[in-house]
C-alpha positions as CSV (number, residue, x, y, z in Angstrom):
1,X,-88.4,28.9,79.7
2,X,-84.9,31.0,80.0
3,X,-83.7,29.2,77.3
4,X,-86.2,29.2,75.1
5,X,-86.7,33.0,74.9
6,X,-83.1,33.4,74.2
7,X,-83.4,31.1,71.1
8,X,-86.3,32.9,70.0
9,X,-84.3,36.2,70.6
10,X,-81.9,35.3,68.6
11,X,-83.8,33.8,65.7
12,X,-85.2,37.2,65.4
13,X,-82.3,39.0,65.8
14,X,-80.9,36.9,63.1
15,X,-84.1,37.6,60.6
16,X,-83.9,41.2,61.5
17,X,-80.1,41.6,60.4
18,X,-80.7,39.9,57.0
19,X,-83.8,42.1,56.7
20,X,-81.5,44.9,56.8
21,X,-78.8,43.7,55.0
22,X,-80.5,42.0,52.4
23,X,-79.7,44.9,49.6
24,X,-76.0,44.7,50.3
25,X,-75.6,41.0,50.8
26,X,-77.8,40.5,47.4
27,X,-75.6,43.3,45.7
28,X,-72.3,41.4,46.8
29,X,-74.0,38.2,45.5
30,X,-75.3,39.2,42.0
31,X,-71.5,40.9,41.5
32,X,-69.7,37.9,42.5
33,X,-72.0,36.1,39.9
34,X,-71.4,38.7,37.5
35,X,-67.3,38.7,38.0
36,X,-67.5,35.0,37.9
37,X,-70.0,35.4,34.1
38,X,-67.2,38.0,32.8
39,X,-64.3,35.8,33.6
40,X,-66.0,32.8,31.6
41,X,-66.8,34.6,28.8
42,X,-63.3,36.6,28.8
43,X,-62.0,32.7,28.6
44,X,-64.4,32.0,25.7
45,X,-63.9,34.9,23.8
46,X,-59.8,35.4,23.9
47,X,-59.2,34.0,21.0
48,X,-61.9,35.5,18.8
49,X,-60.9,39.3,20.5
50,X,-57.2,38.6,20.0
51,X,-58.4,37.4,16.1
52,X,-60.5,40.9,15.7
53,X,-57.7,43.5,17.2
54,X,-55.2,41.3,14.5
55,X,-57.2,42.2,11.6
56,X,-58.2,45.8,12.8
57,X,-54.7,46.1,13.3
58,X,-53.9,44.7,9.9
59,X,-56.9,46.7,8.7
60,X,-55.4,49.7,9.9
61,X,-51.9,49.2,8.1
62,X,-53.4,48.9,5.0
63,X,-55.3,52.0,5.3
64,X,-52.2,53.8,6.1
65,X,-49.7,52.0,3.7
66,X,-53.1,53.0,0.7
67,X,-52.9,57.2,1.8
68,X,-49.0,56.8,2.0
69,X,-49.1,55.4,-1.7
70,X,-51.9,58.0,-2.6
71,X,-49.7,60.5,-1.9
72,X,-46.7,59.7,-3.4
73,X,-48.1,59.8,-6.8
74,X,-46.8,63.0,-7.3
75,X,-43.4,61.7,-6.6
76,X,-44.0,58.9,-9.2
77,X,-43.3,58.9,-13.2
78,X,-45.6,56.9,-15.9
79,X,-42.3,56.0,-16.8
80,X,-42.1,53.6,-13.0
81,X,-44.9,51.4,-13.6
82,X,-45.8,51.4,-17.2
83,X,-44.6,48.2,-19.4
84,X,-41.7,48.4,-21.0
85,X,-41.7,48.3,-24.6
86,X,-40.2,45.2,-24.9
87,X,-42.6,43.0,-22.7
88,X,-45.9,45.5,-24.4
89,X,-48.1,43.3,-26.2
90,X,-49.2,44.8,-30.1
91,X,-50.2,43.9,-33.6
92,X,-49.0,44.7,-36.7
93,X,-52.0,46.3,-38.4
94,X,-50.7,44.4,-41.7
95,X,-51.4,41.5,-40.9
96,X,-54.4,39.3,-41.8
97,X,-57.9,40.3,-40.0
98,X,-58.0,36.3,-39.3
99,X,-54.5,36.3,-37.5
100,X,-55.7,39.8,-35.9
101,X,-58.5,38.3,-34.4
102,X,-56.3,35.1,-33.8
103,X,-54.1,37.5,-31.7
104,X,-56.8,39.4,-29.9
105,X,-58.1,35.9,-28.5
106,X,-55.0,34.8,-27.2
107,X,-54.0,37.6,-25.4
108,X,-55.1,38.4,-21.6
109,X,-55.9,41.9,-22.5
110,X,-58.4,43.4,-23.6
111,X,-57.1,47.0,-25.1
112,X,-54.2,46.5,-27.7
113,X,-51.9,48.7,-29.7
114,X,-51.6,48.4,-33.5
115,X,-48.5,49.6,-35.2
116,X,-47.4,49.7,-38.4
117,X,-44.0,49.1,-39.9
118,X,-42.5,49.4,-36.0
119,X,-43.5,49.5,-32.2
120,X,-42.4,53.4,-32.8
121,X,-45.8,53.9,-35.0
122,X,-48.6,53.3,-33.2
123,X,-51.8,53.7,-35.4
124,X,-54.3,52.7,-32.7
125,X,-55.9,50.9,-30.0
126,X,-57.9,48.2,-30.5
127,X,-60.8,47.0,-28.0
128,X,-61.6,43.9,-28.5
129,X,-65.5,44.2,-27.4
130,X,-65.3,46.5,-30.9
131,X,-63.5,43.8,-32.6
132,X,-66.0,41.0,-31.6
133,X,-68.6,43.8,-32.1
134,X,-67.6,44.1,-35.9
135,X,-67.3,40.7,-36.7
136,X,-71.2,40.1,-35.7
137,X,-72.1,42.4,-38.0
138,X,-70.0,41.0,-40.7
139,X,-71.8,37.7,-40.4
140,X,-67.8,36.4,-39.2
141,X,-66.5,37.5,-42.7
142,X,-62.7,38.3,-41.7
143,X,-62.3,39.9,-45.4
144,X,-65.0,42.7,-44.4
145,X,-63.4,44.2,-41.4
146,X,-61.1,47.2,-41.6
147,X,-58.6,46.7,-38.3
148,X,-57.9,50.6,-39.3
149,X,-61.7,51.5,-38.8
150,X,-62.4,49.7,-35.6
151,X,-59.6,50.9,-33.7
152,X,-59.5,54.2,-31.1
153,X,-57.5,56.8,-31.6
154,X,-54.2,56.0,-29.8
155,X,-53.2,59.1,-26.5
156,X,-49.3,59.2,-26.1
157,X,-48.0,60.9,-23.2
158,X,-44.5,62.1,-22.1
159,X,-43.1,59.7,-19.7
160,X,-41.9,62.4,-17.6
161,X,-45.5,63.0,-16.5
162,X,-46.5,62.1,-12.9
163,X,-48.8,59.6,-12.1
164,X,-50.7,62.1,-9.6
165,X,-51.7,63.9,-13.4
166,X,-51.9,60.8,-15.4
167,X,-54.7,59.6,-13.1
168,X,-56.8,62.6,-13.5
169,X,-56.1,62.7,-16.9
170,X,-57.5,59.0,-16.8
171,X,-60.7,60.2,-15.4
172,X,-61.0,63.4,-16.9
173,X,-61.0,62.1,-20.9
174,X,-62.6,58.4,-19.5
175,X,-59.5,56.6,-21.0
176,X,-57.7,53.1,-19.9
177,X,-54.7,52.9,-22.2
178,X,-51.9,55.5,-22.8
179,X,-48.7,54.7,-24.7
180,X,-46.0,56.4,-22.8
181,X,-43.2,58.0,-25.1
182,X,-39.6,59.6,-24.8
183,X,-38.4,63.5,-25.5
184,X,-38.0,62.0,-28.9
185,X,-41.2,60.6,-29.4
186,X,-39.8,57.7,-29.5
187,X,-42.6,54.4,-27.8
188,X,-41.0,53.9,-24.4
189,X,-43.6,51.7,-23.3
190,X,-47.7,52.0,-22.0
191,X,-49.5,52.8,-19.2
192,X,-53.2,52.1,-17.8
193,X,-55.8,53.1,-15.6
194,X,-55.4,50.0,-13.8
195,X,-51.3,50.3,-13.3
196,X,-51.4,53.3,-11.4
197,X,-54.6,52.2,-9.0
198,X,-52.8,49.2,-8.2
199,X,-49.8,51.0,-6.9
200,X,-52.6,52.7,-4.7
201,X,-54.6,49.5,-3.3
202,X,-51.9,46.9,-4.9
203,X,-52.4,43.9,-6.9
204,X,-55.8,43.7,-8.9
205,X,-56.2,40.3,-9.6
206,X,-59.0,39.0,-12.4
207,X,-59.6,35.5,-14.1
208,X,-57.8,36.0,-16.9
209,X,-55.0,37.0,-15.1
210,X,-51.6,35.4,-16.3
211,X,-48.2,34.8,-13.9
212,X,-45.7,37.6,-13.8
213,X,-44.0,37.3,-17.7
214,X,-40.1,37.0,-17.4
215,X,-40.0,35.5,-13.4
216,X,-39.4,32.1,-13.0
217,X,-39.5,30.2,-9.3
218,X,-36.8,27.6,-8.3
219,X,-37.0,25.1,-6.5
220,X,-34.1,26.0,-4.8
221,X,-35.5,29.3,-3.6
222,X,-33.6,30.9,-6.2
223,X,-35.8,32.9,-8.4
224,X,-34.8,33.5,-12.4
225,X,-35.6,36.6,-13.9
226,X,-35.5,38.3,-17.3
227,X,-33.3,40.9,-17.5
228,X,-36.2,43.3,-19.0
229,X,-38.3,43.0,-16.0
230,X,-39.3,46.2,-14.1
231,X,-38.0,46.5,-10.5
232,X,-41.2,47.5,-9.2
233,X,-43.5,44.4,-10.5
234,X,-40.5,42.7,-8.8
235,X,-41.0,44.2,-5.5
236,X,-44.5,44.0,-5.9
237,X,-44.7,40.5,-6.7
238,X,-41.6,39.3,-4.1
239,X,-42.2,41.7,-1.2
240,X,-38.9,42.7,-2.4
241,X,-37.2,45.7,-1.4
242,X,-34.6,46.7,-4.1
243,X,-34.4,50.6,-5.1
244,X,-35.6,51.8,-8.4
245,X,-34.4,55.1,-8.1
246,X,-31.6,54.5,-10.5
247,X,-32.7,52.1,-12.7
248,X,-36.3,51.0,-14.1
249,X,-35.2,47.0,-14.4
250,X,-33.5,44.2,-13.0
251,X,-30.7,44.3,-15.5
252,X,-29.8,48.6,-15.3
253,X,-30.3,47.9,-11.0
254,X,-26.8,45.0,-12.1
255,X,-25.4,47.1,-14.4
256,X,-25.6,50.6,-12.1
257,X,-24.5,48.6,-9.2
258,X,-21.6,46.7,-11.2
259,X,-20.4,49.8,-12.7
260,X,-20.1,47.7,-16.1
261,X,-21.9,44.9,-18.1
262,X,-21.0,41.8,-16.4
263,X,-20.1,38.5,-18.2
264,X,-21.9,35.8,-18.0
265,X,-21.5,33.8,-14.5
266,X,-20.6,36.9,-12.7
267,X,-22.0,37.4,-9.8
268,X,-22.8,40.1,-7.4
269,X,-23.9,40.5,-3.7
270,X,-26.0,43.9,-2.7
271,X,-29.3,44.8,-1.6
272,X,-29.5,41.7,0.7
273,X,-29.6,39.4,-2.9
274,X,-27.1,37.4,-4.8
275,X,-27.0,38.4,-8.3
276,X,-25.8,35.6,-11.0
277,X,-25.5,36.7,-14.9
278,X,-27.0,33.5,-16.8
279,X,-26.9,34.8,-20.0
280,X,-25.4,38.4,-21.7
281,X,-27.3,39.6,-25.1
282,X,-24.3,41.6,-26.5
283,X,-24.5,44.6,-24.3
284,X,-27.5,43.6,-22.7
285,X,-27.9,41.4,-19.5
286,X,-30.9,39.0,-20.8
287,X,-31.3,36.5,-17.8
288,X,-30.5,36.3,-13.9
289,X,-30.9,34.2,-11.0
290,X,-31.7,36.1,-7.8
291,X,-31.0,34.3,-4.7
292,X,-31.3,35.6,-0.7
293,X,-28.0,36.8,0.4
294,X,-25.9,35.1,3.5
295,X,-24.4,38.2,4.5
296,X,-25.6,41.5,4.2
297,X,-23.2,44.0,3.0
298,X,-22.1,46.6,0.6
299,X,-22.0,45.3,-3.2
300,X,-19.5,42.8,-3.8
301,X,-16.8,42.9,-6.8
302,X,-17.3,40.3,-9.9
303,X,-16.5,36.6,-8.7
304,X,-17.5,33.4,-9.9
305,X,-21.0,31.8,-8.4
């Protein structure tokens, strides 16, 4: 009978503890489950959070490196992106609507200069929407179009002007195409809308889109470039690095470095490249192969590759 009362006492003493400690013992319970749900789910999700901080990360870089290049527009001339004269696409208004239109189709552009008797006059710029426009309405008859007529008014500009102003004065007159001249009035080169918002957000690629004129890939890792190539499509296009502050191609960067115009098969080490001459125009340098370094250093004196 003893024994049976102390069961029952302690059956009851055991329901009245869990009574009152239900709320903690449930509490403990559901946070255990909890802790064991978050570490499962931090195991699933690693990868995809490690993924997302990456790109908000990368995100983040190119937000910054986009204000930095926004800002230094006032620091740049149209005279360090536009291209050079001697890589500028034109037409020579003389020639034969049929081979004008001919020219038009072929090219990857769709604004082009006209010039007549040299590259120094430019007579206009022609669209060729309002070429195609004009030929519709001349039922295709290539001996009724004027070139003259179509074509817009060509803007020069000094190439001393900042891009910071040449963008506004983009927007402000609703232009695309400027042809960029020298104190002399001499052509220098052109400039366009799209030039100076690419050196804001970078490379705008379209479908009609060609590969960088003048730079040539080896299989070697070597890379051949034309002399007349602008340092900063070079950078652009590499991830180079090389300084354009005293020279606007690949060639003057040689030249300015070297002190002289090298001969051909010179060679020169600087900038963490190894310049080779391939081949010397007269005074100009026309071709070079570009090739990574093996020691960085200071530039190097004329030697033989």
């Amino acid at each position: 009978m003893n024994a049976g009362w102390i069961v029952a006492s302690l059956l009851c003493a055991a329901i009245l503890f869990a009574i009152v400690l239900r709320k903690p013992l449930l509490a403990m319970f559901d946070l255990e489950l909890a802790n064991r749900k978050r570490r499962r789910l931090s195991q699933q999700e690693t990868r995809a959070i490690i993924q997302r901080l990456r790109s908000e990360t990368q995100a983040m870089k190119d937000d910054r490196s986009r204000v930095e290049a926004l800002l230094a527009l006032s620091e740049l001339e149209v005279s360090d992106v536009m291209v050079h004269r001697t890589n500028m696409r034109s037409i020579n208004a003389d020639n034969a609507p049929d081979m004008i239109v001919r020219e038009v189709l072929q090219s990857p552009h769709t604004r082009l200069p006209l010039w007549k008797g040299s590259l120094d006059n430019i007579v206009g710029i022609l669209h060729a929407k309002d070429l195609l426009r004009a030929l519709n309405e001349a039922d295709h008859d290539f001996s009724c179009i004027d070139i003259l007529k179509i074509a817009a008014k060509p803007w020069f500009v000094p190439d001393t002007t900042s891009l910071d102003d040449q963008l506004n004065a983009f927007l402000r007159r609703k232009a695309h195409i400027a042809i960029v001249v020298d104190e002399y009035g001499e052509v220098e080169g052109l400039v366009t809308l799209e030039d100076i918002i690419e050196e804001i957000v970078g490379d705008i690629a379209d479908e009609h889109d060609v590969e960088m004129q003048g730079v040539k890939q080896e299989a070697d890792g070597s890379v051949v470039v034309e002399g007349t190539v602008p340092i900063r499509d070079l950078n652009r296009a590499l991830g180079w690095a090389l300084p354009d502050e005293e020279a606007t191609t690949i060639a003057g960067l040689v030249i300015h470095e070297a002190q002289s115009i090298p001969e051909e098969k010179q060679a020169f080490t600087f900038h963490g490249k190894r310049f080779v001459v391939m081949k010397r125009d007269k005074n100009r340098i026309a071709r070079l192969r570009i090739r990574p370094a093996s020691v960085e250093g200071p530039p190097q004196p004329a030697a033989k590759p």
